[in-house]
LOKOL-877904 format. One record per atom (N, C-alpha, C, O): residue in one letter; x, y, z. Coordinates in steps of 0.05 Angstrom, whole numbers, plus 5000, padded with zeros to 4 digits. Layout:
N
AXYZ;...
END
This chain:
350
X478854454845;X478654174836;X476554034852;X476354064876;X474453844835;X472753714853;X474853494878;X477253444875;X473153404900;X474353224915;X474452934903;X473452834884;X476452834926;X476152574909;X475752354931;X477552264945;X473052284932;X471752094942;X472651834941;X472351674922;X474151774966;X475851494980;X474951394994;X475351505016;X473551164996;X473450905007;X475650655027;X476950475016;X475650685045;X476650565057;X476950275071;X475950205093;X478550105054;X476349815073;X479549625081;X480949465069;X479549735109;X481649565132;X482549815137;X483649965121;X481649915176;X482750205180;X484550175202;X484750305223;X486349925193;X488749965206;X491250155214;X490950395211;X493250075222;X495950295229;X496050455192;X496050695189;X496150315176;X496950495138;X494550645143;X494850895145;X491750545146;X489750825135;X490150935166;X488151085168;X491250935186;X491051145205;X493151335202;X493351555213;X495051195183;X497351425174;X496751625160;X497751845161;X494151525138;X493251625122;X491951845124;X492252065113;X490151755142;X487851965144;X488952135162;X487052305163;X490852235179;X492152375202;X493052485178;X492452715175;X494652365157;X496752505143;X495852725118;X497252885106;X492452655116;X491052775102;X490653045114;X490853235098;X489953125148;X490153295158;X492653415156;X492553625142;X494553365164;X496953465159;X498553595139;X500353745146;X498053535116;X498453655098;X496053795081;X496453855058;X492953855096;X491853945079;X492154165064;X491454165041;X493354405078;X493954665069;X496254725041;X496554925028;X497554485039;X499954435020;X498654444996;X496754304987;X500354694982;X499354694950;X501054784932;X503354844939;X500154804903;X503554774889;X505154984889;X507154994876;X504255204905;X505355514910;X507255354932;X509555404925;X507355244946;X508755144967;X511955034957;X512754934937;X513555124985;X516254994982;X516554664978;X515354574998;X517154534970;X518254164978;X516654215006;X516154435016;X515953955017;X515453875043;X516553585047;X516653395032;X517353605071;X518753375075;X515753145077;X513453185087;X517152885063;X514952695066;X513052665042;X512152445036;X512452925025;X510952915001;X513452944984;X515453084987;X512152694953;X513652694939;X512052934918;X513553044902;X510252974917;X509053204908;X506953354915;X504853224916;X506653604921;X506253824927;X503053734921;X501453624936;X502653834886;X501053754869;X500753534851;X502553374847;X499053524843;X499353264829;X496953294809;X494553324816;X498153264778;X495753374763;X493553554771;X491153514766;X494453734785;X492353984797;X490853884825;X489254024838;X491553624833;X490653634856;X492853554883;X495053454881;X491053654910;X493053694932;X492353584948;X489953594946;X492953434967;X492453304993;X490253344997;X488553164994;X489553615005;X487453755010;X484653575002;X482753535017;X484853474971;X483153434953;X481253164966;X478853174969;X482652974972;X482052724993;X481052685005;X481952675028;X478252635000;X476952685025;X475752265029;X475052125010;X475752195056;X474151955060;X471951955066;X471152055087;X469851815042;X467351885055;X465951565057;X463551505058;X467751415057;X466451185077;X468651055086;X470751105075;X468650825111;X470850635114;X469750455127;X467950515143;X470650155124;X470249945137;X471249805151;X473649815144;X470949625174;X473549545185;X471049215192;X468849155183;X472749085211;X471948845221;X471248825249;X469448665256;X473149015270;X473249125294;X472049285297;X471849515289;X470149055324;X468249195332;X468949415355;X467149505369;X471749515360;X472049755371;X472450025359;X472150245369;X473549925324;X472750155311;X470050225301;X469150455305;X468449995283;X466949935274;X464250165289;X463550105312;X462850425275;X460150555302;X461750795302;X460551015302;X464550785304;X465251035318;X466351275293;X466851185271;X466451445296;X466751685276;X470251645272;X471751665291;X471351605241;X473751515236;X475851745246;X478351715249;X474751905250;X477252065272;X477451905292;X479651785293;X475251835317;X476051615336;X477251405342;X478251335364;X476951195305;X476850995297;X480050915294;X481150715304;X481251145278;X483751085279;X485251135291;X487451155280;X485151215324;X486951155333;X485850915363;X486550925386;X484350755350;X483550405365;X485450215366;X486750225346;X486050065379;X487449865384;X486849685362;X484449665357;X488349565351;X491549475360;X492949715341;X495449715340;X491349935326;X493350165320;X495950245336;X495450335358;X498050225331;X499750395342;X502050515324;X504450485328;X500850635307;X503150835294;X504051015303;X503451005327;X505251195300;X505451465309;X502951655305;X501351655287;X503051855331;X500751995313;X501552335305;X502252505321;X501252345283;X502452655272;X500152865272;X500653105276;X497152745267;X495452995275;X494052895290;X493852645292;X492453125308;X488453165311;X487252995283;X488752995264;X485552905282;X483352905267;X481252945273;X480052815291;X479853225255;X477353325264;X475353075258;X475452895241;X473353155283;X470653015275;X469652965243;X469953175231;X468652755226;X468652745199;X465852655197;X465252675173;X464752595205;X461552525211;X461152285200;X458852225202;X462752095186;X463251915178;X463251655196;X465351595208;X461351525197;X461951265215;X463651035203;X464151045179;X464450895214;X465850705202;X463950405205;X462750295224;X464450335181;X462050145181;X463149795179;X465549715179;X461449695178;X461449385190;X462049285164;X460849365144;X464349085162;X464548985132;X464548645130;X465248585153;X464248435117;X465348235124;X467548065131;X469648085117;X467547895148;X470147805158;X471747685135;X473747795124;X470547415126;X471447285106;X473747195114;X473747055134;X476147255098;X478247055110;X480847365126;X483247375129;X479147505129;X480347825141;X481847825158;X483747985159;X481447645174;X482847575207;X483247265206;X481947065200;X486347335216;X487146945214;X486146865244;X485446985264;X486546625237;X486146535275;X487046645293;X485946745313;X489246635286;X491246715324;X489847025322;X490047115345;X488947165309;X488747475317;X485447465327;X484447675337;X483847245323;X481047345333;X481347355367;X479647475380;X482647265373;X481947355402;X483447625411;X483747705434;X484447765385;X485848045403;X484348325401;X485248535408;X481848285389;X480148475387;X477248365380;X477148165367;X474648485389;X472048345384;X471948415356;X473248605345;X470248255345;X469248215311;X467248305319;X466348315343;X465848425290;X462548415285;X461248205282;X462247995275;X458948235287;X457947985293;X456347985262;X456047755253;X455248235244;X453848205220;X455448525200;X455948765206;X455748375177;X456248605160;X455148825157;X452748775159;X455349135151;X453149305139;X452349235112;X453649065099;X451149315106;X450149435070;X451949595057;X452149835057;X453549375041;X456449485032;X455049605004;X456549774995;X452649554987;X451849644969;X450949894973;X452050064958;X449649954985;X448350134999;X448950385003;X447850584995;X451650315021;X454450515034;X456350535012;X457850735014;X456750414994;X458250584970;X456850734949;X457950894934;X453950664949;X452750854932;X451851134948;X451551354938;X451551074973;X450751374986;X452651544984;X452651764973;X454251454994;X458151614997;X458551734967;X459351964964;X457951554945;X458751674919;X462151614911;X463651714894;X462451404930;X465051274926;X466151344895;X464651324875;X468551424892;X469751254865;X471651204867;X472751144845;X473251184889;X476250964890;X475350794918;X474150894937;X476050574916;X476550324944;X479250364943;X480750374923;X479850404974;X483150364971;X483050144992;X481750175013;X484249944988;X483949624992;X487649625017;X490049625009;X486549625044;X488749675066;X488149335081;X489449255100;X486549205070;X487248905084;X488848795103;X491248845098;X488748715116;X491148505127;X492248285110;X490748145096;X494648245111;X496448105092;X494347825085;X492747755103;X494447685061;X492947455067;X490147375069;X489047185079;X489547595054;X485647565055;X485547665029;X485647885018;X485547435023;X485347384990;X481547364984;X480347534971;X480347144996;X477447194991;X475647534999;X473847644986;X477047615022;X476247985024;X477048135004;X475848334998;X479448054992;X480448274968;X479148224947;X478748424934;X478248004938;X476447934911;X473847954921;X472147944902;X472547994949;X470148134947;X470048394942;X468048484931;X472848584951;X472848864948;X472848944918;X472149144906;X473748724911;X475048774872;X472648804860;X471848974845;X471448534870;X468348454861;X466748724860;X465848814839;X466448854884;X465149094895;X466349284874;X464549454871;X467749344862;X468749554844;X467749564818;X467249764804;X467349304811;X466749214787;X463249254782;X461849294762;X462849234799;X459949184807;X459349524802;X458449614781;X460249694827;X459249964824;X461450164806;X461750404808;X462350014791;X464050214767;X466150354792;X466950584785;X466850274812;X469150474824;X472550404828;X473750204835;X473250664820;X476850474817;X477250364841;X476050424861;X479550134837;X479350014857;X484050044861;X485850044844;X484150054888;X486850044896;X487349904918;X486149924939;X489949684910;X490149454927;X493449534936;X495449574922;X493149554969;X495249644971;X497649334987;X499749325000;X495349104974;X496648934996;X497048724986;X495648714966;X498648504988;X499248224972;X498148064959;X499547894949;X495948064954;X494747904939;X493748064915;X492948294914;X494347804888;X495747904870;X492247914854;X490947704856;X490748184839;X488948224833;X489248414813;X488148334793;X490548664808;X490148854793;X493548704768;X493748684744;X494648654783;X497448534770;X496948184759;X498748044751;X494148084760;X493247824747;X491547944715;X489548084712;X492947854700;X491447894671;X488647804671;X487247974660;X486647544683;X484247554677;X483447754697;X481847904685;X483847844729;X482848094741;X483548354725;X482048544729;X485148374710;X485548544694;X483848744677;X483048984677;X483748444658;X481648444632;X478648394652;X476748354636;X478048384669;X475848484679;X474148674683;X471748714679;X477248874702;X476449144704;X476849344676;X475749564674;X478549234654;X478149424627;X475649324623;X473949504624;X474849104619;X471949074606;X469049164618;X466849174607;X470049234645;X467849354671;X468249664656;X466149794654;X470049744650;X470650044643;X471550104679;X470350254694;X473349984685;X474150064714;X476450104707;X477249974687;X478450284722;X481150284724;X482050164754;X480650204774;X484250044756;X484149874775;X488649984777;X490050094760;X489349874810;X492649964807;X493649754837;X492249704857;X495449704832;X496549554852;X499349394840;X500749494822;X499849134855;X498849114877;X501049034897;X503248974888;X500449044924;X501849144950;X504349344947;X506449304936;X503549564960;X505149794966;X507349924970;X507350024993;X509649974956;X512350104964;X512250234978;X510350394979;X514150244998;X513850425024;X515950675007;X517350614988;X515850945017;X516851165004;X519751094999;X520751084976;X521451035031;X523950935033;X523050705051;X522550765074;X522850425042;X523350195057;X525050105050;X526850195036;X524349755066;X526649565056;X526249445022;X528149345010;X524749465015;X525149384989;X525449514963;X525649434940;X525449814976;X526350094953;X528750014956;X529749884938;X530250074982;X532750104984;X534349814968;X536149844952;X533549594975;X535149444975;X534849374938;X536449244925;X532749464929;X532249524895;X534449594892;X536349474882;X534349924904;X536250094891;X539149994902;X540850104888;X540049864917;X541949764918;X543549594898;X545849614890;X541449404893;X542049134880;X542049324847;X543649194833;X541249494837;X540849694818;X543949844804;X544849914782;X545049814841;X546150104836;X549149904826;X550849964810;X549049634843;X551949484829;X551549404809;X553449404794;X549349314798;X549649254778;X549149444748;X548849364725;X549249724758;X549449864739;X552050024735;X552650174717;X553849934765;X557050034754;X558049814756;X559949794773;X556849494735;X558149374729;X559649104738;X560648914725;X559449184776;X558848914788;X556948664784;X555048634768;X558048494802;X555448294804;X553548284836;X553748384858;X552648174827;X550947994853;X550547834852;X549247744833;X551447714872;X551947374875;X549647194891;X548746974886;X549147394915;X547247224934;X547047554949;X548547764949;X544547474961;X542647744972;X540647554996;X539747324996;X540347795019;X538247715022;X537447895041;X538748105043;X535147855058;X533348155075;X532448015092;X531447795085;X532348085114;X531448025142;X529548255152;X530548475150;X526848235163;X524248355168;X523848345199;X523148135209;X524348535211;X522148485245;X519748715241;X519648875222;X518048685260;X516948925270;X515248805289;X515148565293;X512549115311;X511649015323;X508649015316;X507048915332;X507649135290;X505249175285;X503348965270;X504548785258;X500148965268;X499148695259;X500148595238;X500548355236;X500848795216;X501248615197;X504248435206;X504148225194;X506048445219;X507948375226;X506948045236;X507747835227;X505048105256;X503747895269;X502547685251;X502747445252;X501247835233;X499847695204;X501447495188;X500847265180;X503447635184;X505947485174;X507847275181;X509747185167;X506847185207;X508346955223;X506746605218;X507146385229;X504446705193;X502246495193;X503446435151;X502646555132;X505446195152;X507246235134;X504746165103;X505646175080;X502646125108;X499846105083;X499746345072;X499746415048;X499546505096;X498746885101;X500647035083;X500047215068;X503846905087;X506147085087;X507047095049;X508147275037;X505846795035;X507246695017;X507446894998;X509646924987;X504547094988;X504547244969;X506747454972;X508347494953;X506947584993;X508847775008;X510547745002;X511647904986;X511647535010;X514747484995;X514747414966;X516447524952;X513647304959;X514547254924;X513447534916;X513547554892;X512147804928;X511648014916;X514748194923;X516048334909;X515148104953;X518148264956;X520048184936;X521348324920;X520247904941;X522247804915;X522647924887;X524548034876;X520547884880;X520247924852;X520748284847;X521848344826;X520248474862;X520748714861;X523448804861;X524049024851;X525148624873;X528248664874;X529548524852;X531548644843;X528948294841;X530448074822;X528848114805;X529447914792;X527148204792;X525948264773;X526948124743;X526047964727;X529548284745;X531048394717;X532248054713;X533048004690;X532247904726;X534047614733;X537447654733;X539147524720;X537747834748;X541047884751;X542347824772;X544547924777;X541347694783;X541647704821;X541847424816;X540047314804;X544547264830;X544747054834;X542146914857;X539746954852;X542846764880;X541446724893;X539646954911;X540047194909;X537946854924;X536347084937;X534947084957;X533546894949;X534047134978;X531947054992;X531547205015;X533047285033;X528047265007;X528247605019;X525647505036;X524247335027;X525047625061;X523347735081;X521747475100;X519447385104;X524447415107;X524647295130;X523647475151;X524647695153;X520947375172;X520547575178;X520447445213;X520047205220;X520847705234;X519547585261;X517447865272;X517248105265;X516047715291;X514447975311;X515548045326;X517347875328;X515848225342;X516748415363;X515248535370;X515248745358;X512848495393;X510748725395;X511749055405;X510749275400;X514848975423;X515349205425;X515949405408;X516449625417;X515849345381;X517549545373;X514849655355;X515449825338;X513149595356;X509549705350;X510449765315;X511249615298;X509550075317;X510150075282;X512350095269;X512850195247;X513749985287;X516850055275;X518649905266;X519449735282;X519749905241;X519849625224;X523349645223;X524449865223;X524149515222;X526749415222;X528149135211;X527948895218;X530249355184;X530449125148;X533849165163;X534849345176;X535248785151;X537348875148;X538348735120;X537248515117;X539648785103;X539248745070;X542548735071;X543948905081;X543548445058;X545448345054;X545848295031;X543948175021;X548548375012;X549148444987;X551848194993;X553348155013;X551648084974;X554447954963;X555447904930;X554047774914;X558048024924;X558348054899;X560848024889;X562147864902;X562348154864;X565048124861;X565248434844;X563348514830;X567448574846;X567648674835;X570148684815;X570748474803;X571648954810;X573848964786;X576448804787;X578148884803;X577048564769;X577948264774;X577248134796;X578648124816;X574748024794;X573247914810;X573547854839;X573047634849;X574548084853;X574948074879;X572048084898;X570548274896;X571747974906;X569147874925;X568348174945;X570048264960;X565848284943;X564748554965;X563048434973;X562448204968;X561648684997;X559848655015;X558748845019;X560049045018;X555548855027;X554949075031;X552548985058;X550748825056;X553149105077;X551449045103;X549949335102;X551149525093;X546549335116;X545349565110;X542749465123;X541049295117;X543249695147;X540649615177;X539249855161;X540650015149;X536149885160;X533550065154;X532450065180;X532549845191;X531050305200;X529650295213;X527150535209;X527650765202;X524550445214;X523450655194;X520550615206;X519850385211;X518450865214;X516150815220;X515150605195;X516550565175;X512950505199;X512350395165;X509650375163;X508550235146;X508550505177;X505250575162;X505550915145;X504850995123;X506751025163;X506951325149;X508651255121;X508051355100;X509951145123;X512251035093;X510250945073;X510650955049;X508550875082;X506250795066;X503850935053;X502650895032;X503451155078;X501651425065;X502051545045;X500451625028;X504851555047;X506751845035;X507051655001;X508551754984;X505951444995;X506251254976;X502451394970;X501051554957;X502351274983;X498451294980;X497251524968;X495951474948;X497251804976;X496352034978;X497152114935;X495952274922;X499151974928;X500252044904;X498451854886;X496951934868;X498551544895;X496751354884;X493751464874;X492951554852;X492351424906;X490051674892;X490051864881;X488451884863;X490952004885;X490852204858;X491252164834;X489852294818;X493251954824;X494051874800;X491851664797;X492051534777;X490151614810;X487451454802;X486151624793;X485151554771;X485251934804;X483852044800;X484252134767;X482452114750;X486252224765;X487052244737;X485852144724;X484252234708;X486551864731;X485651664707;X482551674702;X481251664681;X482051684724;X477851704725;X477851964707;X476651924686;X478652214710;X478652414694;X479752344670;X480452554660;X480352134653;X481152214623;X479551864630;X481451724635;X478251784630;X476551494627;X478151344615;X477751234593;X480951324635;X482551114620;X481150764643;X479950804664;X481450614637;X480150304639;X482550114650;X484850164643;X482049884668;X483749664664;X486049754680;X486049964693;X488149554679;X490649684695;X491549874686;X491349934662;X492750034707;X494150224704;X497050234706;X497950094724;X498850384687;X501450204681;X502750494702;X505150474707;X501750694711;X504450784733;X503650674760;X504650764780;X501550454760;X503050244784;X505750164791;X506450084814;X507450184770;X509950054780;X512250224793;X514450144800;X511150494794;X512250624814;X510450634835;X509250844827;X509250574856;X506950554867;X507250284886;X506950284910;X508050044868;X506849824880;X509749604878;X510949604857;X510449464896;X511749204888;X511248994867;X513248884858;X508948924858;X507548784843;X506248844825;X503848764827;X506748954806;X504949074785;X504048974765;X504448784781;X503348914750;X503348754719;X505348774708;X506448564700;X506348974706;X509748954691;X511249114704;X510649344711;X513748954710;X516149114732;X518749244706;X519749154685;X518949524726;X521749644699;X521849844728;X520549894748;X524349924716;X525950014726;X525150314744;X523250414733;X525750454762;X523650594778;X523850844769;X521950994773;X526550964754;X525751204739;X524651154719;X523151354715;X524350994702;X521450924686;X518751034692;X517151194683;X519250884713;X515250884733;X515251184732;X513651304718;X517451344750;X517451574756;X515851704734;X513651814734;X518551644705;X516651824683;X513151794675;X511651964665;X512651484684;X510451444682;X508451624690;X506851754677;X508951624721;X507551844727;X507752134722;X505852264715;X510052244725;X509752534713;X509052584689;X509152814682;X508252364667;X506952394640;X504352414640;X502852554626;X503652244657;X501452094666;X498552344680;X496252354673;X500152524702;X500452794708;X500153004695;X498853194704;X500953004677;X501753224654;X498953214640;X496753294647;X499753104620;X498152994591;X495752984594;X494352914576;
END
């Protein structure tokens, strides 16, 4: 299978999960047993393996020069780290700030002082997916990256809150660009907002109610930090929201209250409160702590995304792509997650 040429622009703790996790499973192919962590082996004929990054951008000027094996594992990274990454000859290049970095974070790492030649560097590379890893809240960076897609015909994937591939005029943009575009912001494999889906799912499909719900968020990593700037946080939550209450069955609600904890670095910690009635309306409860790395929760989401982009670039499908909604919290249209599922294994197939 040809490779599939990924673009990287924010090489935070998710693309350091990523690209480690790309090493890690390169050898995995569909002769292979299950692996823990991949939800598939293969994927329309292609494997981990297939992935390759041949550019990335950041804003930090401590990654920013250095070869993205080095890059990702820079401060304020602190995920876990699961591989080596060999040398990739790949520099990581200078992108614009824009609204990329909120205040309180410019003093915790140096900026660039001038952008590279973002035209330039996606036509050398031969880009054809952006996978869009932002910091929460940079809404003018994500519509330059969108912009940038449109511009050089390359799919574009938004793995972060702000709402672009799931807006009907960004939409009808990228069908009319002949771009395929997927988002937006990212389901973690098992997070807090799968679970507490499939929770709120699971009573109300034997027949209970739900009355009132709600989800509590710490962690110690930037986006965590990002999220304490309540302008930054707004899309986040009405994207968490809306991913769980979807269906409008859920009495009250109110999800992702969030705090920092630098100690606890990438390690995210949900606690998801159920209140309901069940058979002659006797009143339940359901209490339910998540603790969970959450950039790797996020790879293991990613690695399937691209590929199912790639797909789509291979049959010149355009515009949104509808097995986002297994993929993404926010999609253009939310249904139900074995839906999505089939979405994609059709999607795969065919």
């Amino acid at each position: 299978m040809d490779k599939i040429r990924v673009a990287i622009v924010g090489l935070g703790n998710c693309a350091s999960s990523l690209i480690q996790g790309l090493e890690y499973y390169k050898d995995v192919d569909e002769k292979s047993e299950p692996v823990i962590g991949l939800m598939n082996n293969s994927l329309g004929g292609y494997r981990i393996g297939d992935i390759e990054v041949v550019a990335a951008f950041d804003v930090n000027a401590n990654k920013v020069g250095k070869d993205i094996s080095e890059a990702v594992f820079a401060e304020p990274n602190c995920t876990k780290k699961i591989s080596d990454v060999p040398t990739t000859g790949i520099r990581v290049s200078a992108a614009p700030i824009l609204d990329g970095v909120a205040s309180h974070m410019k003093n915790k790492f140096p900026l660039v002082g001038k952008s590279d030649d973002v035209d330039a560097i996606l036509k050398e590379s031969r880009t054809e997916i952006i996978v869009s890893y932002l910091p929460v809240g940079s809404q003018d960076a994500t519509h330059f990256w969108a912009e940038k897609a449109l511009e050089h015909k390359i799919a574009f994937i938004n793995a972060i809150p702000v709402f672009v591939c799931s807006d009907k005029e960004w939409s009808t943009k990228f069908e009319k660009a002949g771009v395929p575009c997927a988002g937006d912001d990212i389901k973690s494999q098992v997070g807090a907002t799968i679970v507490h889906r499939a929770l709120t799912q699971l009573v109300l499909d034997r027949g209970q109610s739900v009355d009132d719900t709600y989800q509590l968020d710490i962690g110690g990593n930037t986006d965590f930090e990002n999220m304490m700037i309540g302008e930054r946080y707004a899309l986040k939550r009405e994207s968490k929201t809306e991913a769980v209450a979807w269906h409008g069955k859920i009495g009250a609600i109110k999800l992702g209250n969030v705090d920092y904890i630098p100690h606890l670095k990438d390690n995210k910690i949900a606690y998801i409160n159920i209140r309901g009635r069940q058979f002659g309306d006797i009143p339940f409860e359901i209490e339910t702590k998540l603790s969970v790395e959450d950039s790797p929760n996020s790879a293991g989401i990613m690695v399937d995304a691209i590929r199912s982009m790639k797909i789509s670039l291979d049959k010149g499908l355009t515009g949104y792509q509808e097995w986002s909604s297994y993929f993404f919290k926010h999609p253009l249209r939310q249904c139900t997650d074995q839906e999505a599922r089939t979405m994609v294994e059709k999607h795969a197939k065919s």
